[in-house]
C-alpha positions in Angstrom: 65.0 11.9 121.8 63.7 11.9 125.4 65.5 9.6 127.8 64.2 9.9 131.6 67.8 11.2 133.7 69.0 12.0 130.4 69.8 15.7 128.8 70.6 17.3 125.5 73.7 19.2 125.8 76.7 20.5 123.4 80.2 19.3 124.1 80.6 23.2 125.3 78.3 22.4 127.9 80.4 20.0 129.3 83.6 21.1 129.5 86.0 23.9 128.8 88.8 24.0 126.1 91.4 26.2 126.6 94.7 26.2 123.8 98.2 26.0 124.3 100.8 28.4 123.8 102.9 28.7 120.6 106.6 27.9 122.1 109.3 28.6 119.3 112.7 27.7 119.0 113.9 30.7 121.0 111.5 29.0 123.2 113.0 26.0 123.9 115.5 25.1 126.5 117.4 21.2 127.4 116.2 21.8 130.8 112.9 22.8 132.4 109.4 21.6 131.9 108.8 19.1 129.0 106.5 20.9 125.8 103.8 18.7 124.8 103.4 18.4 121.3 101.3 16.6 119.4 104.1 14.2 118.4 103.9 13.3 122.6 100.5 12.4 122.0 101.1 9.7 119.9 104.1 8.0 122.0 106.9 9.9 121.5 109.4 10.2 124.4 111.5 13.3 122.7 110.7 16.4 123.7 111.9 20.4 123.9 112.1 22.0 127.4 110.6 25.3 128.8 112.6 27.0 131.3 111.2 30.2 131.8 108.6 31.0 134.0 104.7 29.1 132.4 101.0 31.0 132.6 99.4 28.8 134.9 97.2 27.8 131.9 99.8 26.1 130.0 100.7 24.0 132.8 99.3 19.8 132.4 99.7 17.0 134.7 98.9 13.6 134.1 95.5 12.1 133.8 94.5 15.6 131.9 92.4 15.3 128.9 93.9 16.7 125.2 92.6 16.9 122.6 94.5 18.0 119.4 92.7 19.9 116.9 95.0 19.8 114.2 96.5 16.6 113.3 96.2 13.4 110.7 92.4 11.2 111.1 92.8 8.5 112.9 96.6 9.3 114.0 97.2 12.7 115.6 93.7 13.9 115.8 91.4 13.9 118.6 91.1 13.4 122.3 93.8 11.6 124.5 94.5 11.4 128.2 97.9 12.4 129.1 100.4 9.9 130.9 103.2 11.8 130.4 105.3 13.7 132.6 103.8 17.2 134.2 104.6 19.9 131.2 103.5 22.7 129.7 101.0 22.7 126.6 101.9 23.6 123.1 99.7 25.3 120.6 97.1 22.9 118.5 95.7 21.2 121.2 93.6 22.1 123.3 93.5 21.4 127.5 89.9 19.7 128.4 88.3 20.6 131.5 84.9 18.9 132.5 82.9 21.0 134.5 81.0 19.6 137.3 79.0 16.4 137.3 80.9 15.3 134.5 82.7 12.2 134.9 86.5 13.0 132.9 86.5 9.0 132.1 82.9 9.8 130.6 83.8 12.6 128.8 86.8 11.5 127.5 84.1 8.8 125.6 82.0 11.4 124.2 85.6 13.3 122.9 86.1 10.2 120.8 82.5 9.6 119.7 82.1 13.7 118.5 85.7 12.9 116.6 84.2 9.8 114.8 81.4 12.5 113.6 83.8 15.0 112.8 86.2 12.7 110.9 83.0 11.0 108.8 81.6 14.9 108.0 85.2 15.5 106.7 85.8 15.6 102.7 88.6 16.2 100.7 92.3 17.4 101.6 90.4 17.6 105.4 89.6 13.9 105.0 92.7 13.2 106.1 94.7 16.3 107.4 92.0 17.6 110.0 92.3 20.9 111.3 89.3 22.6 113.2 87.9 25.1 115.0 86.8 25.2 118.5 83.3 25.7 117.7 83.4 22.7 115.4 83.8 20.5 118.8 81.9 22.2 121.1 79.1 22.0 118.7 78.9 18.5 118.9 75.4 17.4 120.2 75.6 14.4 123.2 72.7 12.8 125.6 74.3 13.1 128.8 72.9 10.9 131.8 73.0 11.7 135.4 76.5 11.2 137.5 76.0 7.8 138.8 74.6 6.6 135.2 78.1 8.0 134.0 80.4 5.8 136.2 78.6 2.9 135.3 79.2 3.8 131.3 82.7 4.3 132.4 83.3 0.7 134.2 81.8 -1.1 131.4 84.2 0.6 128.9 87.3 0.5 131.1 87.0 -3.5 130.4 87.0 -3.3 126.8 90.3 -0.8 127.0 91.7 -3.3 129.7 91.5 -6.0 126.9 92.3 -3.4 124.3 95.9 -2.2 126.2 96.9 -6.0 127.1 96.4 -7.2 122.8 98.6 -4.0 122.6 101.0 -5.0 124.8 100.5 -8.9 123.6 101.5 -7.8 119.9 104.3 -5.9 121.7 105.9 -8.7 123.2 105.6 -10.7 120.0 107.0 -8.4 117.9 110.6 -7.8 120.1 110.3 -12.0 120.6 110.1 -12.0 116.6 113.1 -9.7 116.4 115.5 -11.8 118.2 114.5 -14.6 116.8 115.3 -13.0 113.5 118.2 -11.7 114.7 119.5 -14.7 116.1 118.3 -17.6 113.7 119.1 -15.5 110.1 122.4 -15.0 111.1 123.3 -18.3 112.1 124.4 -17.0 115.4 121.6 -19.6 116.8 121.0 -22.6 114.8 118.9 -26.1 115.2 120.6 -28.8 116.7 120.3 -31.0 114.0 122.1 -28.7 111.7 124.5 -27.4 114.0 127.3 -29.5 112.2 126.6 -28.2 108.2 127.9 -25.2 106.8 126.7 -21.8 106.7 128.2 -20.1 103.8 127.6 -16.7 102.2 127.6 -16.2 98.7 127.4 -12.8 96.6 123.3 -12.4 96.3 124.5 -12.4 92.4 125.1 -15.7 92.7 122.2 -16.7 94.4 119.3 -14.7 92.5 119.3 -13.0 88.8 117.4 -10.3 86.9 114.3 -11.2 85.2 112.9 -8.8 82.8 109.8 -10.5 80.8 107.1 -7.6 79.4 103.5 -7.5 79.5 101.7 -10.6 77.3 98.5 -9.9 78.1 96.1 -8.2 80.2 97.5 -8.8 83.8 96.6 -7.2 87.1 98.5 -4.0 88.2 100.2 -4.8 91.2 101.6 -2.3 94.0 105.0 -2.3 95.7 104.4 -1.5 99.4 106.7 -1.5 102.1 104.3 -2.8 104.6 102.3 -4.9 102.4 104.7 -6.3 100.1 103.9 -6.4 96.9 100.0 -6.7 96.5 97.2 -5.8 93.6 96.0 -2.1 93.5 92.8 -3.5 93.5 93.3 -4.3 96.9 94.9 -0.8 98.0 92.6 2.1 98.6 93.7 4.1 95.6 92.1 2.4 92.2 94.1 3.0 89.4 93.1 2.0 85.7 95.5 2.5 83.0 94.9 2.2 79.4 96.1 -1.3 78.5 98.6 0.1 75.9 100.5 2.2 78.7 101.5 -0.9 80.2 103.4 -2.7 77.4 106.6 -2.4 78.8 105.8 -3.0 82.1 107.3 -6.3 84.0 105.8 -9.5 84.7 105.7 -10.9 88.3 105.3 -14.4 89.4 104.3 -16.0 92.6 108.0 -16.3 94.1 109.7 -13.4 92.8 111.3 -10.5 94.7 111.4 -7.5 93.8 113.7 -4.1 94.5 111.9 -0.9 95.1 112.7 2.7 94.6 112.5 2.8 98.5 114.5 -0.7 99.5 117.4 0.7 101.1 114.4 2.0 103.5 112.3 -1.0 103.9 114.1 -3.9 102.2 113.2 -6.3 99.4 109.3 -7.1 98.4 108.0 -10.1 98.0 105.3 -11.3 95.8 102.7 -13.8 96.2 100.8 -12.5 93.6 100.9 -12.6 89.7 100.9 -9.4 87.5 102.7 -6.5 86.3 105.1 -3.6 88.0 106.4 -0.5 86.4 109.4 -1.1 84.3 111.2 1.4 87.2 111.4 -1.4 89.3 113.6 -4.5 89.6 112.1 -8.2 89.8 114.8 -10.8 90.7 114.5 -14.5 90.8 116.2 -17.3 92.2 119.2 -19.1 90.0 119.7 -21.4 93.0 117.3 -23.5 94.9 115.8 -21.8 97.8 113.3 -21.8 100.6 111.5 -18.4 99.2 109.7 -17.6 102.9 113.7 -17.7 104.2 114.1 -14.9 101.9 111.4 -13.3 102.5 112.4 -12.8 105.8 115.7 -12.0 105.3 115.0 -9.2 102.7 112.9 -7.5 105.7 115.4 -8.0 108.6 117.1 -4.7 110.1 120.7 -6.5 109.2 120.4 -6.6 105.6 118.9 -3.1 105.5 121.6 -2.4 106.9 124.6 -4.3 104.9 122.2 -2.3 101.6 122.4 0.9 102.8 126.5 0.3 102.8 126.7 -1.4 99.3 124.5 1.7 97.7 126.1 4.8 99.6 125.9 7.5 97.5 122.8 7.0 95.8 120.8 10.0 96.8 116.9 9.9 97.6 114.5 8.9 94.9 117.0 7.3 92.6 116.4 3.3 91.9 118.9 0.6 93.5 120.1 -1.4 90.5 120.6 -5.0 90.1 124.6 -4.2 90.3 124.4 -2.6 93.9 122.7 -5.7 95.4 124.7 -8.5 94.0 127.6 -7.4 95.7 126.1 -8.0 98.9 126.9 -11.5 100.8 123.7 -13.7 102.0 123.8 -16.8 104.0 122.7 -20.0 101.9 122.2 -22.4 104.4 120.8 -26.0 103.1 117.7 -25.6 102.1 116.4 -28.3 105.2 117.4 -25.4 107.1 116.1 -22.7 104.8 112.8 -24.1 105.6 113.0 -25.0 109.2 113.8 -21.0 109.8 111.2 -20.2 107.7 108.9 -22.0 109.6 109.7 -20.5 112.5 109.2 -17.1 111.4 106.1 -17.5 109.9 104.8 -18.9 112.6 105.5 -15.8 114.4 103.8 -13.8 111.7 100.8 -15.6 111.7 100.7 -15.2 115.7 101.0 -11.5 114.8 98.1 -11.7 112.5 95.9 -13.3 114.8 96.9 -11.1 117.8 96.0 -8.1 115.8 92.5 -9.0 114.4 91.9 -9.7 117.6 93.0 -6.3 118.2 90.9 -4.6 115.3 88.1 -7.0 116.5 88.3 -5.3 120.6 88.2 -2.2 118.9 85.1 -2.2 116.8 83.1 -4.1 119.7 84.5 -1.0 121.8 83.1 1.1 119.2 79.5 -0.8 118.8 79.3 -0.7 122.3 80.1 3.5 122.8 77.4 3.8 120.6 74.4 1.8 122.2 75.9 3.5 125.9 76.5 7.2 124.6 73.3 7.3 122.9 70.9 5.5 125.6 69.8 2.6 123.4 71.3 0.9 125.9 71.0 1.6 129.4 72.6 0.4 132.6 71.7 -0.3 135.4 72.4 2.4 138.6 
């Protein structure tokens, strides 16, 4: 490809990547210069201290490019620009230092599009824990346009991050909103007006749901307990999994409605399902002996204050081992009338589907960002200088 201002290069011909130092625990110090790890890299404010005397090479200040060579797709690996305090470098990433000509803001878009190439080239175990050499990077092939061409590929890609960083910091907002409210309104600490006046009482959750145990009758979907998804059909999970249909005979049905306890709940709470089919016979589905609002519930399974009231009523059980029907019905939920049940609900859900919208809006930003560092990076679209 021939582009007039335009040059073949390597990412090596770009920049220079130097590594960090292996600190170790004899290493680290509570006072002194912050060690970057890659953890910092994704947000982390915790960090070991250095307070010997650095090589002047391990030494980064902010608005220096990183990029971690060793680290999860899509998570940990790749290039990021450091906002963090002025620290010293630890080993598995790798200090980037454009040479001249080369806009940092630029190459800091090129970093990302040769990790989109490295990721997609990646197979097996390395599909998803990457861990490469230097000469995988520097390898990298990029069309690199003259100065002034750069800063105008910069400018137009600073506004897509600009919208980017406030849907981040939209969903942010929502989120800690959505907590309060949960906190406030599924405790009856805040309550509507209009049922400020009827009781709130708590009953034993024995009392309020029961044990359902009905085998497989047919031929119904697998499903998936997830503690980010809920409970949802493999089919719809990246893994596919296809069992022989006599291995599921004694596995549980699941209705639309039911809840069900996972091997993980004193973690991540109680799953809902919205779906019908069948769940290993390890786990346990509940449904309601009362009448209830089952979105209230939903909500209330997921809320950091019954975690928390389950991880006392099951102390003891270690790691791994299942939650039974016994540990939860000792714990006290609130039962509010079920006008109420469905007024919080609504609420909450409303919230959720905010959250939804804000972050395909999100997902959206980013694959435009995407579409459009292609056409720029490549010169099938140019701009004007």
């Amino acid at each position: 490809m021939t582009l007039e201002g335009w040059s073949r290069k390597t990412i090596g011909d770009l920049c220079n990547f130097s590594n960090g130092y292996g600190f170790r625990p004899p290493d680290w110090s509570k006072e002194g210069l912050p060690i970057i790890r890659i953890q910092n890299l994704n947000g982390s404010k915790e960090f070991n201290y250095f307070s010997g005397v650095p090589d002047e090479s391990w030494i980064i200040e902010p608005g220096t490019i990183l990029f971690a060579w060793a680290g999860t797709r899509g998570v940990s690996f790749g290039p990021t620009i450091w906002n963090g305090p002025r620290g010293v470098l630890n080993q598995h990433i790798f200090r980037v230092q454009p040479f001249e000509d080369i806009n940092p803001l630029w190459l800091y878009a090129a970093l990302e599009a040769a990790t989109s190439n490295i990721e997609r080239k990646a197979h097996g175990f390395k599909a998803t824990l990457l861990h490469v050499r230097k000469e995988e990077i520097t390898r990298q092939i990029v069309y690199t346009p003259l100065p002034l061409e750069q800063q105008r590929i910069v400018d137009i890609l600073s506004t897509w991050d600009r919208a980017i960083d406030l849907a981040t910091q939209l969903i942010a907002t929502k989120q800690q909103y959505k907590r309060g409210l949960v906190q406030q309104l599924l405790t009856g600490k805040r309550r509507f007006e209009t049922f400020a006046n009827q009781p709130w009482p708590l009953l034993k959750a024995g009392d309020i749901f029961q044990t359902y145990s009905k085998r497989n009758n047919g031929s119904e979907e697998l499903l998936s307990v997830t503690q980010d998804r809920g409970v949802v059909p493999r089919s719809m999970l990246d893994t596919r999994v296809v069992m022989p249909a006599n291995e599921t005979e004694s596995y549980k049905l699941v209705e639309p409605g039911d809840f069900i306890i996972s091997l993980r709940s004193f973690q991540g709470g109680i799953e809902y399902s919205q779906y019908k089919g069948l769940v290993s016979p390890a786990y346990t589905v509940l449904k309601p002996k009362q009448p209830i609002v089952d979105s209230f519930y939903k909500h209330l399974y997921k809320s950091q204050n019954f975690i928390s009231h389950l991880g006392v009523a099951i102390i003891g059980i270690r790691d791994g081992k299942q939650i039974n029907f016994e540990d939860f019905a000792t714990i006290r939920l609130p039962y509010p009338i079920l006008e109420e049940q469905k007024r919080i609900a609504e609420v909450l859900d409303t919230c959720d589907h905010e959250l939804s919208l804000l972050n395909r809006k999100l997902e959206l930003l980013k694959k435009q960002k995407q579409g459009l560092m292609q056409q720029l990076l490549t010169g099938k679209v140019r701009v004007k200088t």
